[in-house]
C-alpha positions as CSV (number, residue, x, y, z in Angstrom):
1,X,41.1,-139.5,75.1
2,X,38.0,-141.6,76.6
3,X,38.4,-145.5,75.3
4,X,35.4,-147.0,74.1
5,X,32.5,-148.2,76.2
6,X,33.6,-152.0,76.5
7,X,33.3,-154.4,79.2
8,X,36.7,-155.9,79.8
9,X,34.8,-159.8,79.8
10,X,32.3,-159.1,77.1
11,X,34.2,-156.8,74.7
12,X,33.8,-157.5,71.2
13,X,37.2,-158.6,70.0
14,X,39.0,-160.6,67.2
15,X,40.2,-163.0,70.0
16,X,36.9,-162.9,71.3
17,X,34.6,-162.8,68.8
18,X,31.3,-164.2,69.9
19,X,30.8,-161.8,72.6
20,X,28.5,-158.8,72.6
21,X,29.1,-155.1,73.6
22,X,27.8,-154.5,77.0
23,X,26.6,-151.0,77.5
24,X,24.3,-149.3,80.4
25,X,22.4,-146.4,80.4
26,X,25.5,-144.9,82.4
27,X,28.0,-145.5,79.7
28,X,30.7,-143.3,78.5
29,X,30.3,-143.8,74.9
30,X,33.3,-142.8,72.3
31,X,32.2,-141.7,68.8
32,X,35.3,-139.5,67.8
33,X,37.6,-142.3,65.9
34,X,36.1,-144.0,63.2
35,X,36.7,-147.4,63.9
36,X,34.3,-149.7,61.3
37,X,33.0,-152.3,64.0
38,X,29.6,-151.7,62.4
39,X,31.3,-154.5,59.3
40,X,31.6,-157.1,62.1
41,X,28.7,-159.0,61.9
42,X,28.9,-159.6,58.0
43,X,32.4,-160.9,58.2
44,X,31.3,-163.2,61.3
45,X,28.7,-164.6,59.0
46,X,31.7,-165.2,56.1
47,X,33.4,-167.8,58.5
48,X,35.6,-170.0,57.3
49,X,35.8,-168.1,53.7
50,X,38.0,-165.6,54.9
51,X,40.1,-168.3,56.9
52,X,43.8,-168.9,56.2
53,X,46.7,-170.7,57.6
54,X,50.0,-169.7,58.1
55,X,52.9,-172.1,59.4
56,X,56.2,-171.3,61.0
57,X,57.6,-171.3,58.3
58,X,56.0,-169.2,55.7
59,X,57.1,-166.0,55.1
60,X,60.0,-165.7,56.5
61,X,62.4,-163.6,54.0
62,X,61.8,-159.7,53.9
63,X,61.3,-159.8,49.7
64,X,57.7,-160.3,48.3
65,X,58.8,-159.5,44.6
66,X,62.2,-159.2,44.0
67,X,61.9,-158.0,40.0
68,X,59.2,-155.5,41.4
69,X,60.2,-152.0,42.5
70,X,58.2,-152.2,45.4
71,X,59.9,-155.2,46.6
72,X,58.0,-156.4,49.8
73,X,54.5,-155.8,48.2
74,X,52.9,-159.3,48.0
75,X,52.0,-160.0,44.3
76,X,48.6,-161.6,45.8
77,X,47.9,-158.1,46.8
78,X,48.4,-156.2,44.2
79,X,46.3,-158.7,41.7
80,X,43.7,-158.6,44.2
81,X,43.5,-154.6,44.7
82,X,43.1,-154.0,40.6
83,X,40.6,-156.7,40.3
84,X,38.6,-155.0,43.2
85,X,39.2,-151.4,41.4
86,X,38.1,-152.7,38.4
87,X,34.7,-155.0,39.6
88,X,33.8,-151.5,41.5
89,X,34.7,-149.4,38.8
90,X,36.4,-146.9,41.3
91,X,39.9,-146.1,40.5
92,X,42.0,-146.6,36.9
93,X,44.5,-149.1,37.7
94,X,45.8,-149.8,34.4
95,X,49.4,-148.7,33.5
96,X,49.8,-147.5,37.4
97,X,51.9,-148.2,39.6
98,X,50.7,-149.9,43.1
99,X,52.2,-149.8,46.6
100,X,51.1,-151.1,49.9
101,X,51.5,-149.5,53.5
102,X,51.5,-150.0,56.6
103,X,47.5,-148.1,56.4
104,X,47.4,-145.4,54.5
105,X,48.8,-143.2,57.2
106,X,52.5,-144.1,55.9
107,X,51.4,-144.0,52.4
108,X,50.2,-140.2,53.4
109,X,53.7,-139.8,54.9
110,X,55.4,-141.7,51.8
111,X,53.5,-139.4,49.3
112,X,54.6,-136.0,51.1
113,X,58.3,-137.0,50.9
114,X,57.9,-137.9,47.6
115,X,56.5,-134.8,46.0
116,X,57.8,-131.9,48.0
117,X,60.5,-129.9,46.5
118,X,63.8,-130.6,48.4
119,X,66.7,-128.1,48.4
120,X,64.3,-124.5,48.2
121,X,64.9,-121.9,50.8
122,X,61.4,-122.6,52.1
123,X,59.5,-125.9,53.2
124,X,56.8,-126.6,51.0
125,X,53.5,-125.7,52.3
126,X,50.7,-128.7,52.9
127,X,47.2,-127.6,52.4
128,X,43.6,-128.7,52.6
129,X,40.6,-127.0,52.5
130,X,38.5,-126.9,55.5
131,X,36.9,-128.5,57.0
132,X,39.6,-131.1,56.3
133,X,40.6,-134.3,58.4
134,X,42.0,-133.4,61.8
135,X,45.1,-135.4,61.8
136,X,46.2,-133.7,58.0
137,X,48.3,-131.0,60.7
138,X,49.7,-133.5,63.0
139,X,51.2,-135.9,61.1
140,X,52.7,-133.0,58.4
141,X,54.1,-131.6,61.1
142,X,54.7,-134.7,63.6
143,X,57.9,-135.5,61.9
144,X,59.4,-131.2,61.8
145,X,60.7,-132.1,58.5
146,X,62.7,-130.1,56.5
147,X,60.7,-130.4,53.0
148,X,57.4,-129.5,54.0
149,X,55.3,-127.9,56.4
150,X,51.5,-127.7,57.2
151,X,49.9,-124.4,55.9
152,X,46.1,-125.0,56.7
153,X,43.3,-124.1,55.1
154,X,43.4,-124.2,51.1
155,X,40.8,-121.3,50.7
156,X,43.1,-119.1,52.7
157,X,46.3,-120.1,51.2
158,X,47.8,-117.8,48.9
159,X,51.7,-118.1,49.1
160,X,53.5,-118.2,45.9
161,X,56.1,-121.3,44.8
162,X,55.1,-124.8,45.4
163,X,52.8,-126.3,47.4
164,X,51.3,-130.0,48.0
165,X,47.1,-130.1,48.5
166,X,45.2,-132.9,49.8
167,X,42.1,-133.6,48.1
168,X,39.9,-136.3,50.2
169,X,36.8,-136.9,48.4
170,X,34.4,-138.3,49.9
171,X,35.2,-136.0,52.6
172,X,36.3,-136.4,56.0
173,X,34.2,-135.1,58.1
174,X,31.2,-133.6,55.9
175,X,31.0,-136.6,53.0
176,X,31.3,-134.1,50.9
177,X,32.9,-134.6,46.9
178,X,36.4,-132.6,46.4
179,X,38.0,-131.6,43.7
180,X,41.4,-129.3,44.2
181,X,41.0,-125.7,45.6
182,X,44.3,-124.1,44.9
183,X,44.9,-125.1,41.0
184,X,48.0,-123.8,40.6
185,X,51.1,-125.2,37.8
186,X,53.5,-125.5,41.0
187,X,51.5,-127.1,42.7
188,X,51.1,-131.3,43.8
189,X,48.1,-133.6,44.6
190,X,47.4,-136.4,46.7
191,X,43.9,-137.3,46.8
192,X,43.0,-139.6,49.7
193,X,39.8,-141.8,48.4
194,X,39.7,-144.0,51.5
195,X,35.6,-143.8,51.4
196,X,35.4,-143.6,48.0
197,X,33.2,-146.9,47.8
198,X,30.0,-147.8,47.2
199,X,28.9,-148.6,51.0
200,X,29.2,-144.7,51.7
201,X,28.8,-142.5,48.4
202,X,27.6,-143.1,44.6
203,X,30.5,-144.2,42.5
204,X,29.9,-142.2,39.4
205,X,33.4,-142.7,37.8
206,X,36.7,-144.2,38.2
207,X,38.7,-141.8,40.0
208,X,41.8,-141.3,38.0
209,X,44.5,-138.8,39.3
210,X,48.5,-138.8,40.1
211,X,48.1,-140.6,43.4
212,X,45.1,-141.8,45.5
213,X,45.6,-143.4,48.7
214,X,43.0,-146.0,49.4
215,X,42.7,-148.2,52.9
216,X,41.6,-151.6,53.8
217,X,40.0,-150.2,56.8
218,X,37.2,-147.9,55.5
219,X,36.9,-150.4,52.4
220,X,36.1,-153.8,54.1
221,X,36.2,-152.7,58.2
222,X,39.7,-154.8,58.8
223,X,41.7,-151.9,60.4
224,X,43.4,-153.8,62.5
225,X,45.7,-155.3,59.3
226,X,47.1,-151.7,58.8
227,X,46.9,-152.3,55.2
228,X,46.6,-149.0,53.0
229,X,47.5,-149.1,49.3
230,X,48.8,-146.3,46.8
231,X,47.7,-146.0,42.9
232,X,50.3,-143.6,41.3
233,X,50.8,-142.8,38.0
234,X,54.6,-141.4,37.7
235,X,57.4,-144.0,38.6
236,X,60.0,-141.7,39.8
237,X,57.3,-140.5,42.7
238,X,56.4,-144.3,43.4
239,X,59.7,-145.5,44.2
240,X,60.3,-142.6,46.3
241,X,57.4,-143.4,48.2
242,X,58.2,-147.3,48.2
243,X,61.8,-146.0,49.4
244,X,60.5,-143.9,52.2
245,X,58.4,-147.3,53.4
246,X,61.8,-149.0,52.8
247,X,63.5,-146.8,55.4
248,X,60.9,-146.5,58.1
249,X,59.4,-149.7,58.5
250,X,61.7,-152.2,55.6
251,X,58.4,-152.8,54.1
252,X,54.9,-154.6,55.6
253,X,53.6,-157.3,57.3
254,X,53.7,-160.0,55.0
255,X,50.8,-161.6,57.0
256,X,48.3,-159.1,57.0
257,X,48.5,-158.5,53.2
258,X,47.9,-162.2,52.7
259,X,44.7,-161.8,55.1
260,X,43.8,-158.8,52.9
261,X,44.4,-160.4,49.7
262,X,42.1,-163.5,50.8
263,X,39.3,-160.9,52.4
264,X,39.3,-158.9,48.8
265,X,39.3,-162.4,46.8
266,X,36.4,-163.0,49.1
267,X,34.9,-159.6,47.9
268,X,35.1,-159.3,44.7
269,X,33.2,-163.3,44.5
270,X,30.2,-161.6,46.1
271,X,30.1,-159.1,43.6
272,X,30.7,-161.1,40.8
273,X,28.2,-163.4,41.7
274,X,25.9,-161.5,43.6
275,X,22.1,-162.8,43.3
276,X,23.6,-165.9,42.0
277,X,25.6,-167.3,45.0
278,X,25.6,-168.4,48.4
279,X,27.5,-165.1,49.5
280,X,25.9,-161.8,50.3
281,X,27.3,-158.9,48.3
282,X,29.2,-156.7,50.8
283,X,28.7,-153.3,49.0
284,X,25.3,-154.2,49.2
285,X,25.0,-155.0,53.0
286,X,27.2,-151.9,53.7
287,X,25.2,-149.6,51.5
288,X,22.2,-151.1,53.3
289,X,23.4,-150.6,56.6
290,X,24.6,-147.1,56.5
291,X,21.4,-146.0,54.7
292,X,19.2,-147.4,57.5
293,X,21.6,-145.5,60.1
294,X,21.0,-142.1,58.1
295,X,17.4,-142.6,58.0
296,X,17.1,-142.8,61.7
297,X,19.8,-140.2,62.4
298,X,17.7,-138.2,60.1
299,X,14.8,-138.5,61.8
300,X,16.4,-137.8,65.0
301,X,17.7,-134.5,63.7
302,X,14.7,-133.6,62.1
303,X,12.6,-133.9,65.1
304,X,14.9,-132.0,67.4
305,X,14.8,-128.2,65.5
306,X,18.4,-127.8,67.3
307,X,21.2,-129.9,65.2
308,X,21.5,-129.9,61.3
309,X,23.0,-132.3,58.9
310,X,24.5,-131.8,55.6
311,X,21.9,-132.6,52.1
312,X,23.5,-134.7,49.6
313,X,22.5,-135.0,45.9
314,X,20.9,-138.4,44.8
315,X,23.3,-139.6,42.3
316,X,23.6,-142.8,39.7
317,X,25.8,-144.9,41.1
318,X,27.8,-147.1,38.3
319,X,28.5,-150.1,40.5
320,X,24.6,-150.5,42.0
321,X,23.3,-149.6,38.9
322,X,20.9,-147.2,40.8
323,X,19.8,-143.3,41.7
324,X,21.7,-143.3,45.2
325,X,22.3,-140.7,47.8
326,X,25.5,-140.6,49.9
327,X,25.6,-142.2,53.4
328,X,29.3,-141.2,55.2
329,X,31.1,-142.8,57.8
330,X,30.7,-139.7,59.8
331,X,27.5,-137.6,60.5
332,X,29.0,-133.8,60.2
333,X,26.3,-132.1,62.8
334,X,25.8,-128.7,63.5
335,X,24.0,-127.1,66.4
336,X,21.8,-124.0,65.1
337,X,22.8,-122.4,68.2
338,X,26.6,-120.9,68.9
339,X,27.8,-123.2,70.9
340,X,30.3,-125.6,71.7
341,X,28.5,-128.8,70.5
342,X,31.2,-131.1,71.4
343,X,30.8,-129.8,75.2
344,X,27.3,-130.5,75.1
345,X,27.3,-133.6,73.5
346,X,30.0,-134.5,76.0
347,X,27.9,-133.6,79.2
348,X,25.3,-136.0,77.8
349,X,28.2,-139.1,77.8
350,X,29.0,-138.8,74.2
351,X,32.7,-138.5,73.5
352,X,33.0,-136.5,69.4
353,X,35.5,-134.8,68.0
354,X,34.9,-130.9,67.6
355,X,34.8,-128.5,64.7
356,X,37.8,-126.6,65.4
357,X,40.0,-129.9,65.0
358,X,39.0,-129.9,61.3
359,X,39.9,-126.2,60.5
360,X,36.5,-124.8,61.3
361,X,34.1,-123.2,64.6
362,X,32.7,-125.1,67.6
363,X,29.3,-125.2,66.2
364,X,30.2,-128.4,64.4
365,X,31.0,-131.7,65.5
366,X,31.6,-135.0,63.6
367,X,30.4,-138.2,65.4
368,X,31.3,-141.6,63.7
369,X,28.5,-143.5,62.5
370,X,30.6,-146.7,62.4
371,X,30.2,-148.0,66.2
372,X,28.5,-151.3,67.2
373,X,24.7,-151.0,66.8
374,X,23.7,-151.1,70.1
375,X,26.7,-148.2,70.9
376,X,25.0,-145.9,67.5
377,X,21.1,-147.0,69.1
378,X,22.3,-145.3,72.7
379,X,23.7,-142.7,70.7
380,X,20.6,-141.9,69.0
381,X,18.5,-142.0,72.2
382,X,20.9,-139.5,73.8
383,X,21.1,-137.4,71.1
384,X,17.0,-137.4,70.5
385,X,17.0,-136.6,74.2
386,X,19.2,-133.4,74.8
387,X,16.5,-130.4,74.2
388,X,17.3,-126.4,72.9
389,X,17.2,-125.1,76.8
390,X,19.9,-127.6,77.5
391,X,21.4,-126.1,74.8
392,X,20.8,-122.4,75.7
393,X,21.4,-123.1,79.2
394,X,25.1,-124.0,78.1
395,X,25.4,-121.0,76.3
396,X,24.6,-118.3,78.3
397,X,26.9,-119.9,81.4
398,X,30.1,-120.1,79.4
């Protein structure tokens, strides 16, 4: 995979903060993770809010919560995570049970072992429908495991006994709101809701299902903590998931969810007190940002008759208190031409990730909409820039 476009001396890093991306018109430019540098600048502006201290030594025993069943979760965390949930109005939190991971990768992992059915003649089949997030089939089937095995699409499936679907609403890639395709008594849901927030879709309800898998990188921009949490309703299922974090990594840094429980504190005053403090509302700024990247990305697309986008339905939004449409992390394109869009976009420096990864043709590509801004304005001048007989060209010289 082609690493990002940085400059080793002016890279944009937490150890190096101040500096600026440094991009030519010659740059490589990678758009196929989804990595939420686009946050940066609001946090920068945060300073010393979101400052802590930790001394040797802090933190040094492996239990967070001894009486809790999910001993190494931090009870700053937790506190913080339902007071979030319950200021955005995203996720029911009451009279659940909550977990945190190392991201919500593990949690994913945790979740699988937890509800697949051990002891059958068969593995139990992991589905999603398409298209669904490209590394669903890699890390179901990363570990071989014995319990369960990926199956693919969710339209196609149609296997008898039980079955485990992921439901990831809004989706990844197309933004899309999911509800489960399969619907079937044997079967087991995890929804991942990791941009179920008000920065990238309307929030028109708390979600409220048997587990939802949320992250602390899509919902601030801090991936680098690795912090994911779980909301599940049934105990037995939470402590086998807490027991599968137990056994792979004997819980998580105790560190990071200090630094995430101080960054959500930090959230939840802006939107407490938004309009009324000295603090900027972060759903707001996000919500702000994204729409102004859509508007130009639409603009782009519209002028270029080649490339589509998906339409979204304008929605009221419970936590703005507005008519909003959605605005995704990821921009879902499609070249009206069939072709391999990623190749294309590829030859014109752009590193994406293509449609195939995500259970569907070529024709699509997702491109992350979360880079730097002067990365996403390059991206937009390259993209406005490749015209159809580029595109034909590439087509008939396959």
């Amino acid at each position: 995979m082609v690493g990002p476009a940085y400059d080793s001396k002016n890279s944009i890093s937490a150890n190096n903060p101040t500096k600026k991306l440094l991009l030519s018109p010659d740059s490589f430019i990678n758009l196929d993770h989804g990595d939420p540098t686009i946050f940066q600048p609001y946090w920068r502006k945060m300073g010393e809010r979101c400052t802590m201290e930790i001394s040797g030594s802090d933190l040094m025993s492996y239990f967070s919560d001894v009486g809790n069943f999910c001993w190494f979760l931090e009870p700053q965390l937790r506190d913080a995570i339902k007071r979030l949930h319950r200021t955005v109005g995203n996720a029911v939190t009451e009279d659940r049970y909550v977990l945190v991971g190392t991201g919500s990768t593990q949690l994913f992992q945790a979740a699988l072992y937890a509800v697949s059915s051990p002891g059958g003649s068969d593995r139990t089949s992991v589905v999603c429908a398409a298209p669904y997030y490209s590394s669903y089939k890699e890390e179901t089937d990363f570990l071989q495991s014995g319990l369960y095995k990926w199956a693919g699409d969710a339209y196609a499936f149609d296997k008898e006994g039980p079955y485990i679907e992921i439901v990831t609403s809004p989706n990844n890639p197309d933004g899309s709101i999911r509800e489960a395709v399969v619907n079937r008594e044997e079967g087991k849901l995890i929804h991942d809701l990791a941009y179920y927030w008000p920065q990238y879709t309307p929030i028109t309800r708390p979600a409220d299902y048997d587990i939802m898998l949320f992250t602390f990188s899509k919902s601030t921009g801090h991936a680098g903590s690795r912090i994911g949490w779980a909301i599940v309703k049934d105990e037995v299922v939470a402590r086998k998931m807490a027991k599968f974090i137990e056994l792979s990594s004997i819980g998580v840094s105790k560190e990071s969810q200090l630094r995430a429980a101080k960054i959500l504190g930090v959230v939840i005053e802006g939107c407490q007190h938004f309009g009324t403090a000295d603090i900027e509302n972060f759903f707001e700024y996000g919500q702000r940002l994204m729409s102004e990247r859509w508007e130009k990305l639409k603009a782009v697309v519209k002028n270029s008759q080649i490339f589509g986008l998906p339409k979204y339905p304008i929605e009221w939004c419970s936590f703005t208190g507005k008519y909003i449409e959605s605005h995704p992390a990821f921009a879902w394109l499609k070249c009206k031409e069939d072709t391999d869009i990623e190749t294309i976009l590829r030859a014109n420096k752009m590193q994406t990730r293509g449609g195939e990864r995500f259970g569907v043709g070529r024709e699509y590509v997702r491109i992350s909409l979360l880079s730097p801004e002067e990365m996403f304005n390059l991206f937009l001048e390259r993209l406005s820039a490749i015209e159809e007989k580029g595109i034909t060209y590439e087509k008939n010289h396959k």
